[in-house]
N, C-alpha and C positions, 0 to 999 in steps of 0.2 A: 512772535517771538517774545519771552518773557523777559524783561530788565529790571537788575536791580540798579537805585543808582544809591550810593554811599557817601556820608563826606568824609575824605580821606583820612586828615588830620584828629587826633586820639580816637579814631574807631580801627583803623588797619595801620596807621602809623603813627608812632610815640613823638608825636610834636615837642609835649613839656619836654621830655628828656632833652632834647637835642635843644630847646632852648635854654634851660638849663644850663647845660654846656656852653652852648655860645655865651649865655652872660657872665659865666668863668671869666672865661676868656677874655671877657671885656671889662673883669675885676671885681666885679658884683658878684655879693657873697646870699644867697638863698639862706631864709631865717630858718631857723631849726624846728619842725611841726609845721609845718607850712602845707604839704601834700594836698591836706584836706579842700584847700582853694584850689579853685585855677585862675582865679584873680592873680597876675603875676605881681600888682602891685602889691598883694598882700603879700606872696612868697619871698619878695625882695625889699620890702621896705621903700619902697618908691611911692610916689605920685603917682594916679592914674594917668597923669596927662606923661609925663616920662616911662610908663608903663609902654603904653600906647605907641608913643616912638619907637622902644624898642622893637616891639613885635610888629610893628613896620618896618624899622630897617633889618631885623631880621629876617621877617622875609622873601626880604628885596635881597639877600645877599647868595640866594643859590643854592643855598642849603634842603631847600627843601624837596630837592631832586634826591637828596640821598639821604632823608629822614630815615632812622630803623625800622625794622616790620616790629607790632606788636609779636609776643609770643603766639602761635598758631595761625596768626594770620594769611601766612604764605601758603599755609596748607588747606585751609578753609576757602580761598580767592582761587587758589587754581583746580581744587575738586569744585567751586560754584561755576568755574568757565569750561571745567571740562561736562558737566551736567546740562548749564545754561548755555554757553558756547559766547555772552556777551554781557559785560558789565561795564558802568562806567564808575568813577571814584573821581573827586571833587577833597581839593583842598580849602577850608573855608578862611576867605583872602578878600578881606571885603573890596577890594583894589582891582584885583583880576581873578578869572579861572586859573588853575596851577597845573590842575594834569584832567 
């Protein structure tokens, strides 16, 4: 049987956005031009070391069960499972596996 395996987080699902979001929400404001990093410490003007907490307690907080599909994703993942019949997808969490 042929497997692919993938890691989840910005290949099939838009991680930054949704953390993004959550740093809203926790008041932190994303500098303007920023995109081009994924360094969040540069997207937010933080410390790497405060970077680092965050996308640790972020997520530890659950969210990442109901991260968004990239655009086309959904439809690409389940025409490769109706083809290949088995894939696995990995959120990369230096902590634990996520899915």
């Amino acid at each position: 049987m042929k497997k692919l395996i993938l890691d989840c987080d910005g290949v099939l699902l838009d991680w930054g956005y949704a953390f993004e979001v959550w740093m809203a929400d926790q008041g932190y404001i994303k500098l303007p031009d920023t995109d081009k990093y994924f360094n969040m410490a540069k997207r937010f003007g933080i410390s790497n070391d405060e970077s680092y907490e965050k996308v640790i307690e972020f997520n530890n907080t659950g969210v990442l069960g109901y991260l968004p599909a990239y655009k086309d994703a959904v439809e690409y993942v389940t025409r490769f499972h109706r083809e290949w019949l088995e894939y696995r997808s990995y959120i990369n969490d230096r902590t634990r596996q996520v899915c």
